[in-house]
TITI-326398 format. One record per residue (C-alpha): residue number from 1; residue in one letter; x, y, z. Coordinates in steps of 0.02 Angstrom, whole numbers, plus 32768, in hexadecimal, padded with zeros to 4 digits. Layout:
N
{lumti NUM 'A' {X Y Z}}
...
END
This chain:
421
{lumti 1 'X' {C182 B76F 4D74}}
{lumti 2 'X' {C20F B7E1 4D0D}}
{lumti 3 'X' {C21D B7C2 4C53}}
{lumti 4 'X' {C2B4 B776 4C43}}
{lumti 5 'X' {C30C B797 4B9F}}
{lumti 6 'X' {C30E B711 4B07}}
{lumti 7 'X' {C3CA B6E8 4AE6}}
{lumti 8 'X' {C3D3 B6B8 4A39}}
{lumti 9 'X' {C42F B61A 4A1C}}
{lumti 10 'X' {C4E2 B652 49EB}}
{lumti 11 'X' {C500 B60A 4932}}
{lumti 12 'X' {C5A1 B5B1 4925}}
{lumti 13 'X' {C623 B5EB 488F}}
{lumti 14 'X' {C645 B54C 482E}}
{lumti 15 'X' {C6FF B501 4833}}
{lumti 16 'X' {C752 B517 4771}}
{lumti 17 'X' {C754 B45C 47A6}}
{lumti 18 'X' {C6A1 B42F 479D}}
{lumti 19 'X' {C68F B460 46F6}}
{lumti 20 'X' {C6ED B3CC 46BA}}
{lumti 21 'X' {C6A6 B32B 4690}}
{lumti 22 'X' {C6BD B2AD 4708}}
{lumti 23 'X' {C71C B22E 467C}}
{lumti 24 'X' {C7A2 B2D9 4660}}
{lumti 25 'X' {C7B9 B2E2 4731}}
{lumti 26 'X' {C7EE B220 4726}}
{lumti 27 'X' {C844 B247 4687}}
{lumti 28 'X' {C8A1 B2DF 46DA}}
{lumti 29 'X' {C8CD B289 478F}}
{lumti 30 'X' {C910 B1F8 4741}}
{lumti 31 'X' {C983 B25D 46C8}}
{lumti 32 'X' {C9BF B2B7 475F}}
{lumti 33 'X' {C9E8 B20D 47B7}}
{lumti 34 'X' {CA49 B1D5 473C}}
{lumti 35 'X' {CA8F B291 471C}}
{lumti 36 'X' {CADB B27D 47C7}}
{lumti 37 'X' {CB36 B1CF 478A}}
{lumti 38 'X' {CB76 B217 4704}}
{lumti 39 'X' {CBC4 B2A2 4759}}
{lumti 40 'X' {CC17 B228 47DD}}
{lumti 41 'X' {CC63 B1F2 474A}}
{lumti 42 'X' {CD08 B229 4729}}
{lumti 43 'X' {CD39 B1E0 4685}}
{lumti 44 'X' {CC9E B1CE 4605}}
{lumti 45 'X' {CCD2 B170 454F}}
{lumti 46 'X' {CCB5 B1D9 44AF}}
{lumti 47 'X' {CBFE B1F8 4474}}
{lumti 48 'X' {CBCA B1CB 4529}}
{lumti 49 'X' {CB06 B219 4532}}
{lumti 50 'X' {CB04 B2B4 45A7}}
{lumti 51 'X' {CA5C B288 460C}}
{lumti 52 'X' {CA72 B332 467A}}
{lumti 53 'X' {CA6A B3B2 45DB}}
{lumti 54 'X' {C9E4 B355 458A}}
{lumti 55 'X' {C98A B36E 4650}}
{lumti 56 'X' {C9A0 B408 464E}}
{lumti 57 'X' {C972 B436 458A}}
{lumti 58 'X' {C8BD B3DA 45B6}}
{lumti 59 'X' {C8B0 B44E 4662}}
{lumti 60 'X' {C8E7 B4E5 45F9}}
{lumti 61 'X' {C85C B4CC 458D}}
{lumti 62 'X' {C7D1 B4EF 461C}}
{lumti 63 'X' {C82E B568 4676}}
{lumti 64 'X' {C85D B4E4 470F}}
{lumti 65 'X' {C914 B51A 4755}}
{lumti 66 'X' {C981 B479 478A}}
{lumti 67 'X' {C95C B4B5 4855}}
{lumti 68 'X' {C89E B49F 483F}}
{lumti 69 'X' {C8B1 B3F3 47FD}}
{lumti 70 'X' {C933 B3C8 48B0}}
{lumti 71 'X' {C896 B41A 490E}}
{lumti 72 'X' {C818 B3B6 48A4}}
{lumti 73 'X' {C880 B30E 48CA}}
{lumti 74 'X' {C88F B322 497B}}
{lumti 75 'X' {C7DC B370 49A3}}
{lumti 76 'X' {C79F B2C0 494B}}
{lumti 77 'X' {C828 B25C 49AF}}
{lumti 78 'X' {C82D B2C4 4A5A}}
{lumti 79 'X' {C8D6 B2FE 4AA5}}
{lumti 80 'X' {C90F B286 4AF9}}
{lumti 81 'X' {C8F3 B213 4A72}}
{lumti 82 'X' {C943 B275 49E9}}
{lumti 83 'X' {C9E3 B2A8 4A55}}
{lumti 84 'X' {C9E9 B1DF 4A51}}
{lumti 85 'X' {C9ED B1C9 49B6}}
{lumti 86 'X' {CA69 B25C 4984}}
{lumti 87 'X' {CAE8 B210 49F8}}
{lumti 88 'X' {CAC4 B15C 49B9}}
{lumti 89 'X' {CAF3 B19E 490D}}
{lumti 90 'X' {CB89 B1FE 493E}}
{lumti 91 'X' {CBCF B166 49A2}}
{lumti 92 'X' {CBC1 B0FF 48F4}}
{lumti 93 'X' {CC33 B17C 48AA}}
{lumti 94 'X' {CCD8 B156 48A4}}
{lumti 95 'X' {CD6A B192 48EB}}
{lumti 96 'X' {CDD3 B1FD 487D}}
{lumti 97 'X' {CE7E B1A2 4859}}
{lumti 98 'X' {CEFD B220 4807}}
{lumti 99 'X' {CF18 B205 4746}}
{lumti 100 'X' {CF94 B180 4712}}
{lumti 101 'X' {CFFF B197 4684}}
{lumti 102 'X' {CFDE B0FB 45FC}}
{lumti 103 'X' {D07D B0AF 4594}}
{lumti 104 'X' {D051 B0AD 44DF}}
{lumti 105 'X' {D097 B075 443C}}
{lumti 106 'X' {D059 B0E8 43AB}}
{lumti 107 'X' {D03A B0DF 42EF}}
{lumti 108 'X' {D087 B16E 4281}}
{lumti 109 'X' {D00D B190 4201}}
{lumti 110 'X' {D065 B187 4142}}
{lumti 111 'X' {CFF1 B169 40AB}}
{lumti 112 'X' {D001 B0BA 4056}}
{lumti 113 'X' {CF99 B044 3FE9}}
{lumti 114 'X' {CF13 AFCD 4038}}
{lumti 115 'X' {CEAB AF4E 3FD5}}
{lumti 116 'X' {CE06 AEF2 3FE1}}
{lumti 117 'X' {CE46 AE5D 3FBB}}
{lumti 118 'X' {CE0E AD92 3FB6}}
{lumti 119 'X' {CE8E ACF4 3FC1}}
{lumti 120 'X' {CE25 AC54 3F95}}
{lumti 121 'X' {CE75 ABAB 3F70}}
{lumti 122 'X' {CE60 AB64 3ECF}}
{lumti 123 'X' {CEAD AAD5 3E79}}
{lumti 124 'X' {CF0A AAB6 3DBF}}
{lumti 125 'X' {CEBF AA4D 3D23}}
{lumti 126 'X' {CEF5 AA22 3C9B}}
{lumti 127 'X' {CEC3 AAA6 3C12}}
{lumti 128 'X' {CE8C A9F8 3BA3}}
{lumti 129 'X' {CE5E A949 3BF2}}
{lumti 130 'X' {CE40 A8C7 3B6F}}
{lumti 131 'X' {CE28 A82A 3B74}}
{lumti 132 'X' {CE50 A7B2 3ACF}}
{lumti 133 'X' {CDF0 A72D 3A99}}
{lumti 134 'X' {CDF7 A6A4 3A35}}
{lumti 135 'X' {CD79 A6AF 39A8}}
{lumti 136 'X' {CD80 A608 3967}}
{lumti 137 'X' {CDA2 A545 39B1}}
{lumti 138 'X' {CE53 A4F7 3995}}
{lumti 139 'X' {CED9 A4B3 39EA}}
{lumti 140 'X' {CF81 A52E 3A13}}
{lumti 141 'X' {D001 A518 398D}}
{lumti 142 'X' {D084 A5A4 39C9}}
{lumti 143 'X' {D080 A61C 3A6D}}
{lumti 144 'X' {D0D7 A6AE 3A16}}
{lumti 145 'X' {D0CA A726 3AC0}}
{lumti 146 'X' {D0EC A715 3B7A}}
{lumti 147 'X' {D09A A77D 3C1C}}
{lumti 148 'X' {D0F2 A833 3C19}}
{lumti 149 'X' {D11B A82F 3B67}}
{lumti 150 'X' {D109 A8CF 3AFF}}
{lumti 151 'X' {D096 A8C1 3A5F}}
{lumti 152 'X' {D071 A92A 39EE}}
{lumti 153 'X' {CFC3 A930 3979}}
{lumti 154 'X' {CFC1 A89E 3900}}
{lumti 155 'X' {D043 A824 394F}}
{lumti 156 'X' {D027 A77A 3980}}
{lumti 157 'X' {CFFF A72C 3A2B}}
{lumti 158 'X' {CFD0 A683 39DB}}
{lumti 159 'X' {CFBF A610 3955}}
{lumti 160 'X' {CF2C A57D 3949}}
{lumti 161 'X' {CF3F A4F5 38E4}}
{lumti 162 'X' {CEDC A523 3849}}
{lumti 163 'X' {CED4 A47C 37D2}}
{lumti 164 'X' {CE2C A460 37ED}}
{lumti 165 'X' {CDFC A506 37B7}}
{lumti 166 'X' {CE6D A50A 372D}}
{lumti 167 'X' {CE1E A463 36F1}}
{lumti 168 'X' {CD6E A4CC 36F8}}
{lumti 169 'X' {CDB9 A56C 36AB}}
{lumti 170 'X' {CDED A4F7 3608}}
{lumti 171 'X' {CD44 A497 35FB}}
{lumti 172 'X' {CCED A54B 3604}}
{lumti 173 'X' {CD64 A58F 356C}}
{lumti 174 'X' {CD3F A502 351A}}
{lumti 175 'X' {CC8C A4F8 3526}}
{lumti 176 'X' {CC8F A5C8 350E}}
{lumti 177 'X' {CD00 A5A9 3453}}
{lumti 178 'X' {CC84 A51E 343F}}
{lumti 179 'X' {CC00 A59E 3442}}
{lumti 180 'X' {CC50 A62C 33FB}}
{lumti 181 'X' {CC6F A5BC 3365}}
{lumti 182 'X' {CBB6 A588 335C}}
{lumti 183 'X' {CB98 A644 335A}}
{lumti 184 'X' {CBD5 A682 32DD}}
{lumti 185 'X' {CBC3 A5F1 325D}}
{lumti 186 'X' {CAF6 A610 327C}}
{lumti 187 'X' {CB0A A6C6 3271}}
{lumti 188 'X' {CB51 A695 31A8}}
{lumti 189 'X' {CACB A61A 318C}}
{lumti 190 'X' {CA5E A6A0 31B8}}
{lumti 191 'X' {CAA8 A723 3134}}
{lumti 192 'X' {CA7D A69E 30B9}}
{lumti 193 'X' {C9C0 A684 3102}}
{lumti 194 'X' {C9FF A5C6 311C}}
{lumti 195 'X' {C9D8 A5D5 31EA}}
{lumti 196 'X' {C957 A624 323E}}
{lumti 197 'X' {C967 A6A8 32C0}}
{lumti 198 'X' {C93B A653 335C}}
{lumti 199 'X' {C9C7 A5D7 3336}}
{lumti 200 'X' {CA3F A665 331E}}
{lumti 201 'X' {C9EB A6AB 33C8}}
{lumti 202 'X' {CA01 A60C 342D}}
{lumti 203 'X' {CACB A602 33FD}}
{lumti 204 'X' {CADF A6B3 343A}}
{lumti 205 'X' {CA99 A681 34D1}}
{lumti 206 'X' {CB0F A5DF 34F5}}
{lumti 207 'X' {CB8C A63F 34CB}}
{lumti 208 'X' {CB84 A6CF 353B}}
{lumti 209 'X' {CB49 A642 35D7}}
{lumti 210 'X' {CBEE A5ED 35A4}}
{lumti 211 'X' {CC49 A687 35AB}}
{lumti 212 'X' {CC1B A6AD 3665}}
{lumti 213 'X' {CC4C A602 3681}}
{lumti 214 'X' {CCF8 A62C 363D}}
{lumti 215 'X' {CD0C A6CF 3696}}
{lumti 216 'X' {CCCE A683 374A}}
{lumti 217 'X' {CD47 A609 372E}}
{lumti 218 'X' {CDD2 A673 3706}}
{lumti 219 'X' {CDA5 A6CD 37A7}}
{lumti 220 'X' {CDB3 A639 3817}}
{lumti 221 'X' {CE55 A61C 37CE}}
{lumti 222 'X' {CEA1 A6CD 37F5}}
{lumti 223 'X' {CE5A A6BB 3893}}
{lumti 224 'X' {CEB3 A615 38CA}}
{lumti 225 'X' {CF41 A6AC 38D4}}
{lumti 226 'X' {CF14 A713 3974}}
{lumti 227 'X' {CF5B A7AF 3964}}
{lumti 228 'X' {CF57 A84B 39E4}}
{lumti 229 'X' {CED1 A8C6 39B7}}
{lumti 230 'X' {CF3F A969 3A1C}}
{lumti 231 'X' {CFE0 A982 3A55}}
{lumti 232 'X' {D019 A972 3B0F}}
{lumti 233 'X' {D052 A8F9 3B8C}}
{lumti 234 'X' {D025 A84E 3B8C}}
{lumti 235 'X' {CFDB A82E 3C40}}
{lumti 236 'X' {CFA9 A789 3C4A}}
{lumti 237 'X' {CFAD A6FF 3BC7}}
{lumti 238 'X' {CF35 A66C 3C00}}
{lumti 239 'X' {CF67 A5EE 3B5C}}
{lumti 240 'X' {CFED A57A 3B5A}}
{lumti 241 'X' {D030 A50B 3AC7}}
{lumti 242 'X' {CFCD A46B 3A94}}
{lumti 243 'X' {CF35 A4AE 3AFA}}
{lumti 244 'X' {CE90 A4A4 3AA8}}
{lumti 245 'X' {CE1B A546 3A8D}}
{lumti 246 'X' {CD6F A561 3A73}}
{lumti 247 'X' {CD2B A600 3A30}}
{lumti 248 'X' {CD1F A67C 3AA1}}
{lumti 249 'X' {CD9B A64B 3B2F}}
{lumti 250 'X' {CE0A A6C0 3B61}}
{lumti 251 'X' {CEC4 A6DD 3B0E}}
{lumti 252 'X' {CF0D A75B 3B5C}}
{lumti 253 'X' {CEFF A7FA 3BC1}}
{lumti 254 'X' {CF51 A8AE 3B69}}
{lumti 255 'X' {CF6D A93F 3BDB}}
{lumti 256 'X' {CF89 A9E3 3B8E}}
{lumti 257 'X' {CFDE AA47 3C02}}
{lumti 258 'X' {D03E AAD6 3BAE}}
{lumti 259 'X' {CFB1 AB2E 3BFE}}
{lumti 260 'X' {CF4C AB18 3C81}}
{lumti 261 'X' {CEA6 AB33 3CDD}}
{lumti 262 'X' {CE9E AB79 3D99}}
{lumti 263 'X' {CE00 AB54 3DBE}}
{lumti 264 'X' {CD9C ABBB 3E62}}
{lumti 265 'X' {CD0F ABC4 3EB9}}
{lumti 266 'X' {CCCF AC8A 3EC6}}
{lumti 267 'X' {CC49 ACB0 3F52}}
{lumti 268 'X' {CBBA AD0B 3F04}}
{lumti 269 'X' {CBD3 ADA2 3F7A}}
{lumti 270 'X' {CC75 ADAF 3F1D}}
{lumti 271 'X' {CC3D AD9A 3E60}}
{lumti 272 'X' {CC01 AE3D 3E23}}
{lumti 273 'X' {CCC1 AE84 3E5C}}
{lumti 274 'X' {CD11 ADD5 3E10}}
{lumti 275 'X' {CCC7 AE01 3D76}}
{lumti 276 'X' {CD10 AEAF 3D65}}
{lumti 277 'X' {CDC5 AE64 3D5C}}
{lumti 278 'X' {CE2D AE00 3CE8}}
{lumti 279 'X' {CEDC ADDA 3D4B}}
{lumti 280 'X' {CEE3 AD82 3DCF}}
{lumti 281 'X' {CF77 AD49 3E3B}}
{lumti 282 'X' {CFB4 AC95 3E5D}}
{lumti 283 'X' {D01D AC48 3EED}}
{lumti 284 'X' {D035 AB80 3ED5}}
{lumti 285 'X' {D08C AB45 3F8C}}
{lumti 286 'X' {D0C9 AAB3 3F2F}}
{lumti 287 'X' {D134 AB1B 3ED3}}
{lumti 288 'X' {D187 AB65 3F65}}
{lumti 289 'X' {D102 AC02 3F6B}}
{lumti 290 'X' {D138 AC37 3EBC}}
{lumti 291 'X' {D0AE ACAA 3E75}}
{lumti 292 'X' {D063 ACD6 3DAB}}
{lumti 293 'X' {CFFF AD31 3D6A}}
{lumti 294 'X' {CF4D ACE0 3D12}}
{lumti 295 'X' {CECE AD21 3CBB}}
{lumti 296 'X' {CDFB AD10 3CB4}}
{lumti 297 'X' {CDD1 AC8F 3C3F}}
{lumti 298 'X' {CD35 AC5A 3C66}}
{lumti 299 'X' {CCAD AC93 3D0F}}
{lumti 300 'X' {CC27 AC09 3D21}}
{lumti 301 'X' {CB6F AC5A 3D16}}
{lumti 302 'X' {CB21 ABDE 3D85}}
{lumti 303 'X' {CB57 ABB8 3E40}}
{lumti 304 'X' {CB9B AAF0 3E83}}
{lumti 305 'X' {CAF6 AAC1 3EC6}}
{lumti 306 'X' {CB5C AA74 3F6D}}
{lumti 307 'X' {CBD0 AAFC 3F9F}}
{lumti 308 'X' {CB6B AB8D 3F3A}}
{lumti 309 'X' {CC13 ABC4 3EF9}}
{lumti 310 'X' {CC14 AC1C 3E46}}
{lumti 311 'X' {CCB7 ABC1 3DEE}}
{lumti 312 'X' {CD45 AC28 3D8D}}
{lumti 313 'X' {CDC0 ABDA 3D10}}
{lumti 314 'X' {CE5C AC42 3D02}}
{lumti 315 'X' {CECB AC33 3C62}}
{lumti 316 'X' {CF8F AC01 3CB9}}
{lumti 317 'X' {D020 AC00 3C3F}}
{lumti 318 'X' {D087 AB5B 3C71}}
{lumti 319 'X' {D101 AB5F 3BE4}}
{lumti 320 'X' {D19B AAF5 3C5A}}
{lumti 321 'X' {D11D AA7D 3C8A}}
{lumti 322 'X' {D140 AA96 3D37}}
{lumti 323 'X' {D09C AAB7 3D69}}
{lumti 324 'X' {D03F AA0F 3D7F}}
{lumti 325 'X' {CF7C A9ED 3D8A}}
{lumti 326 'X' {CF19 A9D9 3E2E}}
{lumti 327 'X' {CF9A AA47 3E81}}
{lumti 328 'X' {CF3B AAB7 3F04}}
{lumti 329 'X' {CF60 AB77 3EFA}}
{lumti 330 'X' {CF1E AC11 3F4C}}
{lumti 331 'X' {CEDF ACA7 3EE1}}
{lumti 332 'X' {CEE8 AD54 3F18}}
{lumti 333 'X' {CE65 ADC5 3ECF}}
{lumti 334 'X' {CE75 AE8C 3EFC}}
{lumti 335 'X' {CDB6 AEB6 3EF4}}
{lumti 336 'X' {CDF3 AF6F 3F0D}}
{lumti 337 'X' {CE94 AFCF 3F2A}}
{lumti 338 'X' {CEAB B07F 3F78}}
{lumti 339 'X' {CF4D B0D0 3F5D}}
{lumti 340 'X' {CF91 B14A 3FDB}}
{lumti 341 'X' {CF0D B120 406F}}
{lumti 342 'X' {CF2E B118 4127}}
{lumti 343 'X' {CF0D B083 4183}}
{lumti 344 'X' {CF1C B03F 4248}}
{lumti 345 'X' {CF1B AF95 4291}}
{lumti 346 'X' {CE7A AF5A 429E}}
{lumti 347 'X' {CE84 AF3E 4353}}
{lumti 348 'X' {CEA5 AFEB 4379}}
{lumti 349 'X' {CDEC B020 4352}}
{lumti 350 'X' {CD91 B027 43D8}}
{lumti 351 'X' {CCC3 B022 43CB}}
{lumti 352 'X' {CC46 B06D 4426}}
{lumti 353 'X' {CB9C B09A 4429}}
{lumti 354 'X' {CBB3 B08D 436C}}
{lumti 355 'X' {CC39 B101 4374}}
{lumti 356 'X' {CCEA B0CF 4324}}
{lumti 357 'X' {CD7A B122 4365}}
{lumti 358 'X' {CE31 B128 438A}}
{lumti 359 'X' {CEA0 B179 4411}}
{lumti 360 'X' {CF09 B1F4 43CF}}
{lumti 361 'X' {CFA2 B23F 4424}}
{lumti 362 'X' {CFC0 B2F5 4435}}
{lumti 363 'X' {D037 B359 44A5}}
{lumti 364 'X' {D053 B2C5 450F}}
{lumti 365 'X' {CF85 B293 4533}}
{lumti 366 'X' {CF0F B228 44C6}}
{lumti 367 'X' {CE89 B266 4468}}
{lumti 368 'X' {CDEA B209 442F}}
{lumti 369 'X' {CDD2 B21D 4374}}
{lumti 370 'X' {CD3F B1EB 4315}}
{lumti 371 'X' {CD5E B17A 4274}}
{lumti 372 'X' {CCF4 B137 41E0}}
{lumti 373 'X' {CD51 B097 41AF}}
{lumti 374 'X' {CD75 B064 40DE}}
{lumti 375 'X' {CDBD AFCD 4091}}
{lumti 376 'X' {CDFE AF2F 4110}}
{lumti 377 'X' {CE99 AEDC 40E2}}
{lumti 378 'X' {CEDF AE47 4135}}
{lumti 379 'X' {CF09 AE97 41FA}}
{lumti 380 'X' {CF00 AF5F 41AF}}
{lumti 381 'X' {CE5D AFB6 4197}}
{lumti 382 'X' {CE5E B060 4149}}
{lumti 383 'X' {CE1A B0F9 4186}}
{lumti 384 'X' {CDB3 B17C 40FC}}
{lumti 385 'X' {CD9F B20F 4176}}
{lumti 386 'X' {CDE9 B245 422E}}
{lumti 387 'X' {CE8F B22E 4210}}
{lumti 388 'X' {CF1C B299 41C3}}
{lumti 389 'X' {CFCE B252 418E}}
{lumti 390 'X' {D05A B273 4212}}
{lumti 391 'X' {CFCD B250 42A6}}
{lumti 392 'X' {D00E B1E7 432C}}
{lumti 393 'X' {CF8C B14F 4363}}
{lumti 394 'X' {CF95 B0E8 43E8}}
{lumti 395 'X' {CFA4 B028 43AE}}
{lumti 396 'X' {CFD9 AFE6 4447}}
{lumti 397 'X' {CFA5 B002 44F6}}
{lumti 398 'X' {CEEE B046 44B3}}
{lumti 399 'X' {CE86 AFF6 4522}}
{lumti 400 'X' {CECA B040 45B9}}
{lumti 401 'X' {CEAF B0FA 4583}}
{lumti 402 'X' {CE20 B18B 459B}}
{lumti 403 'X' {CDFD B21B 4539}}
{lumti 404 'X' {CE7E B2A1 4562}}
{lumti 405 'X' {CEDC B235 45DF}}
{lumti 406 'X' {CF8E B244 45EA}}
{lumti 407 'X' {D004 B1B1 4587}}
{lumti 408 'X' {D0C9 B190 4579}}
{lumti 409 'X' {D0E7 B177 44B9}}
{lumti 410 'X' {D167 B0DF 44E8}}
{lumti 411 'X' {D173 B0A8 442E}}
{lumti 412 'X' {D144 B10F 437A}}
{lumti 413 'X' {D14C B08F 42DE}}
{lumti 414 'X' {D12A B0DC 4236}}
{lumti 415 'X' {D101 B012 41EB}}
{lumti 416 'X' {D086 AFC3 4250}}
{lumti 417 'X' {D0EC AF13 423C}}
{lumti 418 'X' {D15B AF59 4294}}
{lumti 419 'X' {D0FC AF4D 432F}}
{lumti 420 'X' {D106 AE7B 434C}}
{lumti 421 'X' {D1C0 AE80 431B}}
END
């Protein structure tokens, strides 16, 4: 028997691949699955994530080249099965079309001013609503004013028949001279020691009872003459002649409208800017649109418990009269204002992947440009940074454009209003 010679078992050089952790070779194979999508792709949108680079950085980083991963995936699939599955993928591609050329309307960029700006409705009131009463009982002698009339402070509405308190007002003067009389002939006696002191006391004190007696029914005389405590307009009178009035029923209604209040309701999100300013503008529809200009009188410091509104009284000149209370109106209040901005439609920003960006046009292709947006103003939203004034962007037609495709500028408007006319 001949010694045959130990082979020693041949050690086999490791693959760079099996130095990986199994969760990276998933990691890696999947990337380069969905690599090969993306490169079937033939148009990818701005910011779109490149899945091969990032693939490649992670192999980089252990030293794997991009051919040992193909032999890694198909020594773990077999041939046959990976040859499969590469044509699989490359019959999901799709076919190639040539490039169409996209119609377009663009925006000229030219500095103008935008605003932040609110339109809430609000309605008028009277600047004073009071209603006159009657302060003592009587029947109505004279109806001196009619609904609509003009009054001034101190005129008359009405008149009560007063002879009844006339008849008290003389028995109180007489029972006050009565007294006054008493007075003084007690304060003599007492001079002369002939009365004592607590007489003189008691007569001082008649007197001065009878004298409030006089002077309450003095008052209720003067006030059998209803006069108008402001001037205004007479809104409503609710008396007639020969009617009888108890104190406290209602007269007549003054208006005081050489001023008045617009009252609205201010959402709290809005208050801290509301109560920055102190001119606001006013439309009233009722007067055909016409506009003025009103200033902050008053911002509640408590909210309407049912619509959580905070409400603002505006001060409104009204020295025609024209404007009437309870009229509705709609005030516009510029939060903020920047002068000299750029703007674009706000449907020609397009969002993705929380990206904002516009197509700009450049020797005859579009361009995706990145944009941080600013202040919003009705339809126009401006634009802080990616744009420059005299750019051209595409307004119309958007939608249907790539990155770097090739457009037809059909239209180039300088006022985007001009683009629905």
């Amino acid at each position: 028997m001949t010694d045959q010679p130990i082979e020693k078992p041949v050690k086999k050089r490791k693959s760079k691949l099996s130095i990986l952790p199994p969760l990276i070779i998933l990691i890696l194979v999947l990337s380069a699955i969905i690599g090969v999508y993306s490169r079937i792709q033939s148009k990818l949108p701005p910011g779109f994530p490149k899945e091969v680079a990032k693939a490649e950085d992670i192999l980089g980083k252990y030293g794997v080249t991009a051919e040992d991963l193909k032999s890694l995936v198909a020594e773990k699939m077999g041939e046959t099965d990976y040859t499969k599955l590469m044509e699989k993928v490359a019959a999901m591609a799709p076919e190639k079309k040539p490039e169409s050329i996209v119609n377009v309307v663009t925006l000229e960029m030219v500095p103008s001013l935008i605003r932040d700006r609110l339109n809430l409705p609000g309605a008028i009131q009277p600047w004073i609503q009071l209603d006159v009463l009657c302060e003592v009982s009587g029947k109505v002698q004279k109806k001196a004013l009619d609904d609509g009339d003009v009054v001034r402070k101190g005129d008359v509405i009405a008149v009560l028949d007063d002879r009844d308190y006339q008849h008290v007002y003389n028995s109180a003067k007489a029972s006050y001279e009565a007294a006054l009389a008493l007075k003084n002939r007690l304060l003599k006696l007492q001079k002369g020691q002939l009365s004592t002191r607590t007489q003189l006391d008691e007569a001082v004190a008649q007197m001065e009872a009878h004298k409030a007696a006089l002077d309450t029914a003095a008052l209720n005389v003067e006030r059998c003459t209803i006069k108008a405590p402001i001037s205004g307009v007479v809104n409503r009178i609710y008396i007639d002649k020969g009617e009888f009035l108890n104190a406290s029923m209602k007269v007549a209604e003054i208006l005081q409208i050489d001023r008045v209040k617009v009252s609205v309701g201010i959402p709290e999100s809005d208050v801290d800017a509301v109560r920055k300013l102190t001119e606001f503008e006013v439309a009233i529809e009722a007067l055909g649109g016409k506009t003025f200009r009103a200033k902050k009188h008053f911002l509640s410091q408590t909210a309407d418990e049912m619509a959580h509104l905070y409400n603002l009284d505006l001060e409104l000149p009204n020295p025609e009269g024209e404007i009437l209370p309870d009229m509705f109106v709609r005030v516009e209040i510029v939060k903020k204002e920047a002068p000299k901005s750029l703007a674009v439609p706000l449907y020609s920003v397009i969002s993705r992947n929380n990206v904002n960006f516009v197509y700009v046009v450049r020797e005859g292709k579009a361009y995706a440009r990145p944009v941080r947006l600013g202040l919003q103003e009705g339809w126009r939203i401006q634009i802080t940074e990616g744009l420059k004034p005299g750019e051209r962007v595409v307004v119309v037609g958007h939608r249907n454009v790539n990155d770097e495709q090739k457009v037809n500028v059909v239209r180039n408007v300088a006022d985007a209003g001009e683009i629905v006319r």
